[in-house]
C-alpha positions as CSV (number, residue, x, y, z in Angstrom):
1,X,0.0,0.0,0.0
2,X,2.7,2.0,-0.1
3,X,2.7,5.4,-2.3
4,X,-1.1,4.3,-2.6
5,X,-3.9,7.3,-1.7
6,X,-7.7,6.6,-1.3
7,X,-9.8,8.6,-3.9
8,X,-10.9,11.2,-0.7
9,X,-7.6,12.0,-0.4
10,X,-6.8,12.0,-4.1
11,X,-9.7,14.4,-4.7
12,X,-8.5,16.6,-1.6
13,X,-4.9,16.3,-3.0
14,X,-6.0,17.5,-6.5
15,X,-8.7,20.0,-5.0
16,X,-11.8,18.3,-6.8
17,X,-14.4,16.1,-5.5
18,X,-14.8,12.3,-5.2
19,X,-17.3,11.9,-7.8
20,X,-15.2,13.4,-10.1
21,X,-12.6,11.0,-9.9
22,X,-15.1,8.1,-10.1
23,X,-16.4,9.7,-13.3
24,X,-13.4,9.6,-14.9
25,X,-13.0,6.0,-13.5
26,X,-16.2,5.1,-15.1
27,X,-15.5,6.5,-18.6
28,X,-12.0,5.0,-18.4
29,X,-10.3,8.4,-18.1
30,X,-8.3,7.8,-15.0
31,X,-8.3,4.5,-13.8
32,X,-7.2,3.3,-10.0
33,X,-3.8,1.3,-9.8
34,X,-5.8,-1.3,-7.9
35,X,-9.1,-2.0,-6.1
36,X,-9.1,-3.8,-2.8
37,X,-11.5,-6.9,-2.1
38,X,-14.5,-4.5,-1.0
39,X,-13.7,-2.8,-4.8
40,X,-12.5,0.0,-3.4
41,X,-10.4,2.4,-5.3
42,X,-6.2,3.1,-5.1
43,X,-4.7,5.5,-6.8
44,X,-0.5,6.4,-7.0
45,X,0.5,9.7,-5.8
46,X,1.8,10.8,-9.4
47,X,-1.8,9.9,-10.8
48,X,-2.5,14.0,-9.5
49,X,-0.4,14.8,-12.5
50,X,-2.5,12.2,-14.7
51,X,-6.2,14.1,-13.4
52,X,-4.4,17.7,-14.1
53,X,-3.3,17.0,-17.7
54,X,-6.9,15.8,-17.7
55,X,-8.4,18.9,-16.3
56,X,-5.8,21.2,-18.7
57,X,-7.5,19.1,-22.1
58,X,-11.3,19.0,-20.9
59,X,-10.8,23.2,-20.4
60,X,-8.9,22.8,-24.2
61,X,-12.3,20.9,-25.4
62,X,-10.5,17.2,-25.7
63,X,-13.5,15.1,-25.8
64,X,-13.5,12.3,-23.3
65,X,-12.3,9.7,-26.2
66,X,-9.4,11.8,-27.5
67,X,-8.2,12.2,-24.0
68,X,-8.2,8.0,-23.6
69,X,-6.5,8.1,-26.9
70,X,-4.1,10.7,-26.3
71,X,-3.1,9.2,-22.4
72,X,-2.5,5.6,-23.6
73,X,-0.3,7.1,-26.1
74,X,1.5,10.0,-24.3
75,X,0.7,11.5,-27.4
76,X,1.9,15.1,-28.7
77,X,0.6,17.7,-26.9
78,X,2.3,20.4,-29.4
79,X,0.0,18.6,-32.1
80,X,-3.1,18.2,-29.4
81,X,-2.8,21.7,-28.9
82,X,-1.9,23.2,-32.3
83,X,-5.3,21.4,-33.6
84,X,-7.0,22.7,-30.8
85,X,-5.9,26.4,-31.2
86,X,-7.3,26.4,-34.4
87,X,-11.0,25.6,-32.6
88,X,-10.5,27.6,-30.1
89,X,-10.1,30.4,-32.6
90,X,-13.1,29.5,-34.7
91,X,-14.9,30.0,-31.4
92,X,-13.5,33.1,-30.7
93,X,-14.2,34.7,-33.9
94,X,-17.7,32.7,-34.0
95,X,-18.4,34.7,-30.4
96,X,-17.2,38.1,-32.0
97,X,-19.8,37.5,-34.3
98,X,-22.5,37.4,-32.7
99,X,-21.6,40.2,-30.0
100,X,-21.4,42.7,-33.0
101,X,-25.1,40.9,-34.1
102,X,-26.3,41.6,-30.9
103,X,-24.8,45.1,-30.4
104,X,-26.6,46.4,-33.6
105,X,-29.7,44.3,-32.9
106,X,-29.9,46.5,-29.7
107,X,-28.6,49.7,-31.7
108,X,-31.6,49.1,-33.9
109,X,-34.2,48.1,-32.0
110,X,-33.8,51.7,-30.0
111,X,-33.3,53.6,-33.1
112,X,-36.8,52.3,-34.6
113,X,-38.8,49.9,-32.7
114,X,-37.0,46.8,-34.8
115,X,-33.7,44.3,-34.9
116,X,-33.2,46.0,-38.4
117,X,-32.2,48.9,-40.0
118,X,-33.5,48.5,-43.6
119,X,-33.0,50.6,-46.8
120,X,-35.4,51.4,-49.9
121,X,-34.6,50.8,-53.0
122,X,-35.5,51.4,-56.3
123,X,-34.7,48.3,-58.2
124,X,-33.5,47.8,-61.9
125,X,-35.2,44.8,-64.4
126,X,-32.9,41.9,-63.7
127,X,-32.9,38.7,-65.9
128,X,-33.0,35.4,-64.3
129,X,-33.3,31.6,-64.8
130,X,-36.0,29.4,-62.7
131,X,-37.8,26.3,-61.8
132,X,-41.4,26.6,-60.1
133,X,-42.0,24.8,-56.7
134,X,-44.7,24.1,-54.0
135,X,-43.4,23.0,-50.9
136,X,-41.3,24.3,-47.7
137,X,-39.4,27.2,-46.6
138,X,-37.3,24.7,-44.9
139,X,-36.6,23.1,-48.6
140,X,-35.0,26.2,-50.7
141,X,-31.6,25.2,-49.9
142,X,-32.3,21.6,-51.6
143,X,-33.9,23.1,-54.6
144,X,-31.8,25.2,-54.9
145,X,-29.0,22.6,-55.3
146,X,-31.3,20.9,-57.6
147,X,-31.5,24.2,-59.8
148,X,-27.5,24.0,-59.5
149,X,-27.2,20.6,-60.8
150,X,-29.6,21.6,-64.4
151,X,-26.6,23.7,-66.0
152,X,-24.0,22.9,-67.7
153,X,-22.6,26.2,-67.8
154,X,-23.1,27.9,-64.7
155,X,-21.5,31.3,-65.9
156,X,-19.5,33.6,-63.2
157,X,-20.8,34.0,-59.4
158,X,-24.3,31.5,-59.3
159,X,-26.3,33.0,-57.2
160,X,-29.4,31.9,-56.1
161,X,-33.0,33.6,-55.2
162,X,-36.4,32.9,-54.2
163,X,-39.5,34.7,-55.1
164,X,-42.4,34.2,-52.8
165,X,-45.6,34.1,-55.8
166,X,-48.2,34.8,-52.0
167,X,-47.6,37.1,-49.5
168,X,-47.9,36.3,-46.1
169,X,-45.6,34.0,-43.8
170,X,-46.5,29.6,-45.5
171,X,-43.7,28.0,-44.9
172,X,-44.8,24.6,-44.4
173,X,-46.9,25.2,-48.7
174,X,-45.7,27.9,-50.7
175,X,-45.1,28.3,-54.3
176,X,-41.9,29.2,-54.7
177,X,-40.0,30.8,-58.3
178,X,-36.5,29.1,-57.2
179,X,-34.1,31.1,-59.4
180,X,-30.5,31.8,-60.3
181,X,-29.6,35.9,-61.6
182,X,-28.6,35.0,-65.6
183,X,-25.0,35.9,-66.6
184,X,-23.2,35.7,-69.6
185,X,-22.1,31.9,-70.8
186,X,-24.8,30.5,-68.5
187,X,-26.5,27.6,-70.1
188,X,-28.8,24.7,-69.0
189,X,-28.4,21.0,-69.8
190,X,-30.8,19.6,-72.6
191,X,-32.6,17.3,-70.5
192,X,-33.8,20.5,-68.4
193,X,-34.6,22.8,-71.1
194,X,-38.4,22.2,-70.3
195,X,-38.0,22.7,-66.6
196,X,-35.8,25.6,-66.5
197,X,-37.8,28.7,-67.4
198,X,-36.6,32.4,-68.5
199,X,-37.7,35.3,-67.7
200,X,-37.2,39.2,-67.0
201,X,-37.9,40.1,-63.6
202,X,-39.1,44.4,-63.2
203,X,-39.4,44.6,-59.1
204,X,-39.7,48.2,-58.9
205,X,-39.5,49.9,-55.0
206,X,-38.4,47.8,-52.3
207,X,-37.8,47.7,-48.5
208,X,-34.9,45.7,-48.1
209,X,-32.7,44.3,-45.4
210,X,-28.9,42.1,-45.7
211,X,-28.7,39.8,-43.3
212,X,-25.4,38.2,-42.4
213,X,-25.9,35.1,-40.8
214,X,-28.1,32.1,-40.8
215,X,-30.3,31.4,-43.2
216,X,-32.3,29.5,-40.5
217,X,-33.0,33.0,-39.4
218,X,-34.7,34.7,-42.3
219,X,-38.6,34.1,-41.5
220,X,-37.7,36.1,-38.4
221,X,-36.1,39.0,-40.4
222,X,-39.0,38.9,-42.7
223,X,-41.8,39.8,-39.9
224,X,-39.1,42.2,-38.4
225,X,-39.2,44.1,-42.2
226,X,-43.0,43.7,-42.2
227,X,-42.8,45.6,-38.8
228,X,-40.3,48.4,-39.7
229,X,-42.9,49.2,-42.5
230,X,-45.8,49.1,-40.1
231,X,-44.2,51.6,-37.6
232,X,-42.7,54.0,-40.2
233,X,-46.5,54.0,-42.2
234,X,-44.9,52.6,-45.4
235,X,-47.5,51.0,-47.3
236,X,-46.8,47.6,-48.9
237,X,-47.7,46.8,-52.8
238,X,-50.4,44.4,-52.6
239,X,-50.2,41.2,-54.8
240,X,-46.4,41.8,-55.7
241,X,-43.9,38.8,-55.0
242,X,-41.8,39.0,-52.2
243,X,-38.3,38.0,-53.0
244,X,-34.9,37.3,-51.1
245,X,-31.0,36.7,-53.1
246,X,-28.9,34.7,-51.2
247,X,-25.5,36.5,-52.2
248,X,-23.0,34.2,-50.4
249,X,-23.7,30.8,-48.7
250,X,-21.0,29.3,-47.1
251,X,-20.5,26.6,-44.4
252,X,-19.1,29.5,-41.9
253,X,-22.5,31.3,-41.1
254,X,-20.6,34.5,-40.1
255,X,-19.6,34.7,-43.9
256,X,-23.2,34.0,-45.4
257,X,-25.6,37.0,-46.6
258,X,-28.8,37.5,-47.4
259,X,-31.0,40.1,-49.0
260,X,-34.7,40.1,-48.2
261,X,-37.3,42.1,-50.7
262,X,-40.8,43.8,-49.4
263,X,-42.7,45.4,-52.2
264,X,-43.6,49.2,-51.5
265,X,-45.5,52.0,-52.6
């Protein structure tokens, strides 16, 4: 028994608790040296060192299977914590994010009643290919791969857009004009031609807003637009299609942006 420490004084050695160290037990973490007929739980003296290296990679975010790994091993910790730096640094930026979202979210919402401070505009006749759907909000993203997949030529900078045919929030059934903005070279495969429509778009005046971030988030930007126009008395055009551009999607949501469109008078 010599060198060996019960796990009360191993927790009070390493200023944790008991059930602690039987967690790490359990998950096979930090095993005792040895258990004693009544299973009770030994642990060496230099074991302390064992639970801090533990303690440094669970504040790193080392999931409990990379730390198993990375102790039977005595890996690297240079490489464990160069790919961890790189995480932690996502995180960091990812936080930044949205403290600068929420910042302006607050800026806005004393400024005019709203998370959003939205511009008019006077919009030119744009030209763009399209496929006609019925279905959900929550399926633009897939049709609009599906739209990506029915050129052959795909031109410069594909960028995709929606155009809402009804007004009003359906986003469990709406019909949907899922398009991409036409530019030069763009052409479709043969087997679409007869899905993949043309046509001039002439929007006129619009209330718009760019939102950088999710997409998830855009129903909840519409009704914020809908609201700026209610409290500043701007009248929307009745029977006009609602329509959003998705300008950049990307896997990093703090580099995607939207544009939303509210028809006005």
């Amino acid at each position: 028994m010599k060198n060996y420490i019960t796990v009360g004084e191993f927790a009070k050695l390493a200023s944790t608790t008991k059930r602690t160290i039987q967690f790490y037990d359990e998950k096979g973490v930090l095993k005792p040296i040895k258990r004693d007929g009544t299973n009770y739980r030994y642990y060496l003296e230099d074991q302390i060192l064992d639970f801090q290296r533990i303690l440094l990679l669970s504040n790193l975010g080392v999931s409990l299977d990379e730390m198993k790994l990375f102790l039977k091993r005595r890996g690297n910790l240079s490489s464990l914590f160069n790919k961890k730096k790189g995480l932690i640094q996502n995180e960091i930026q990812l936080l930044q994010f949205n403290l600068n979202s929420l910042t302006m979210f607050e800026k806005n919402l004393t400024l005019n009643g709203t998370m959003i401070q939205p511009v008019t505009r006077n919009l030119k006749p744009f030209s763009l290919y399209y496929i006609d759907k019925l279905g959900s909000y929550a399926k633009i993203g897939e049709y609009c791969e599906e739209l990506y997949t029915m050129f052959e030529n795909r031109g410069e900078n594909f960028t995709t857009l929606a155009i809402f045919e009804e007004q009003g929030y359906r986003p469990k059934k709406s019909r949907i004009k899922i398009g991409a903005l036409a530019t030069k070279n763009m052409k479709v495969k043969k087997e679409y031609t007869s899905v993949v429509n043309y046509m001039k778009f002439k929007p006129g005046k619009f209330l718009t807003y760019t939102h950088n971030g999710s997409g998830n988030l855009l129903s909840l930007f519409w009704k914020e637009l809908e609201k700026y126009a209610k409290l500043h008395t701007i009248k929307i055009r009745e029977n006009v299609a609602d329509f959003e551009i998705y300008r950049k999607v990307n896997s990093d949501v703090t580099k995607q942006f939207f544009e939303i469109y509210l028809p006005i008078e």
